[in-house]
C-alpha positions in Angstrom: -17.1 5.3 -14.1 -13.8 5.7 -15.9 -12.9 3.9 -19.4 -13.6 0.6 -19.6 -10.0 -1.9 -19.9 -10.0 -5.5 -20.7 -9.7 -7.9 -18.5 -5.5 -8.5 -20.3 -5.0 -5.2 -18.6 -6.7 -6.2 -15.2 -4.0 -9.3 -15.0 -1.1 -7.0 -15.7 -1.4 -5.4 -12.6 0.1 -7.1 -9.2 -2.2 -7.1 -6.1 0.0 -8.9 -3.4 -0.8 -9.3 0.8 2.1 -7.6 2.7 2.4 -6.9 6.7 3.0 -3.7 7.4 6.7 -4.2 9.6 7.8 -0.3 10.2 5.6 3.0 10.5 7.6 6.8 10.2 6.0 10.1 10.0 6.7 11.8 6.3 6.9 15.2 7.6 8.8 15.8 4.3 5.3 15.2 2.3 3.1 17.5 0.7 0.2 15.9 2.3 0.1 14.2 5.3 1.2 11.0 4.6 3.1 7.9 6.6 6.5 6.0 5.3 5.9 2.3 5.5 7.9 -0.8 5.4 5.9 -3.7 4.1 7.1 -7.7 4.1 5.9 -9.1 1.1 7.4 -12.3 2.2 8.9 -14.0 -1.1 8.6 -10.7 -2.9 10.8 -8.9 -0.3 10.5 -5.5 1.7 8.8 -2.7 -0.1 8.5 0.8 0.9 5.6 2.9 0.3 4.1 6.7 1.1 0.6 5.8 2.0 -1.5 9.4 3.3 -3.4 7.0 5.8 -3.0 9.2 8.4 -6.5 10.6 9.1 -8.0 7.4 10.1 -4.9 5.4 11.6 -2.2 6.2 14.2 1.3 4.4 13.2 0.0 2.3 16.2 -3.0 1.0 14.1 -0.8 0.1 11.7 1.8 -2.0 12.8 1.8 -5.7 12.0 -1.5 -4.6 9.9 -2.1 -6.8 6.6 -2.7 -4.9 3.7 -3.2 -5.2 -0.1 -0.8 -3.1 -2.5 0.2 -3.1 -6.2 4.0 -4.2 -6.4 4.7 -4.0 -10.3 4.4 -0.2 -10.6 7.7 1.6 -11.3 9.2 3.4 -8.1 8.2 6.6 -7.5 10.2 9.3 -6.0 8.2 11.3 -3.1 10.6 14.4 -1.5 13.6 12.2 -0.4 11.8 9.1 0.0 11.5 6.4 -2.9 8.1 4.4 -2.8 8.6 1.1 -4.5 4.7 0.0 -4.4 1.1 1.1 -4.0 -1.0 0.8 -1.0 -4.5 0.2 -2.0 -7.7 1.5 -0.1 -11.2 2.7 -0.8 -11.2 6.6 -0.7 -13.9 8.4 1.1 -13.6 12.6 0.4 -9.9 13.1 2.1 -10.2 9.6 4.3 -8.6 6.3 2.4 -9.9 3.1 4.2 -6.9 0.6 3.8 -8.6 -3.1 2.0 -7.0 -6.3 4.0 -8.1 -9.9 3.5 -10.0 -10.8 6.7 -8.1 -13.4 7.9 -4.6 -13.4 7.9 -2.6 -15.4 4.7 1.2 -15.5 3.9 3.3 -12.3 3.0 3.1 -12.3 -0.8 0.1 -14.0 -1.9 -1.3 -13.0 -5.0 -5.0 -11.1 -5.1 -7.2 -11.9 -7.9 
């Protein structure tokens, strides 16, 4: 288990539901990895690097509802600028993506 943070630092970070709306190949990436445009409804379109592509085709992805941090700074990755954090549950090299089971507006907060 990693340090222990109080539940003030918990509510600092952003969890939000977004629809995946666009899939790309990265080929520029270090690590296998996907470009993604993700409708955050209220929030607006976010892009993201997400290196997803061991367990899902861009296919799979495509319309797929997904949870991400949106308050994190962007980050620069090769020419690409992610502007949030896809969020998954990472299995050795595999990162199984976390979606509410059923579907809920772009943008709605997770808690």
């Amino acid at each position: 288990m990693n340090d222990a943070i109080t539940f003030e630092d918990f509510t600092k970070v952003d969890l939000r539901i977004g629809t995946i709306i666009e899939v790309n190949d990265f080929p520029e990436a270090r690590n296998p990895a996907y470009q993604l445009v993700i409708d955050f409804g209220d929030l607006g379109i976010k892009k993201s690097s997400a290196q997803i592509t061991t367990l899902y085709t861009k296919e799979d992805l495509l319309s797929r509802q997904i949870v991400a941090v949106v308050n994190f700074p962007k980050k620069q990755i090769a020419k690409f600028m992610s502007e949030c954090l896809v969020v998954g549950a990472v299995d050795g090299k595999d990162v199984i993506l976390l979606n509410p089971e059923n579907s809920v507006k772009n943008g709605t907060p997770v808690s």
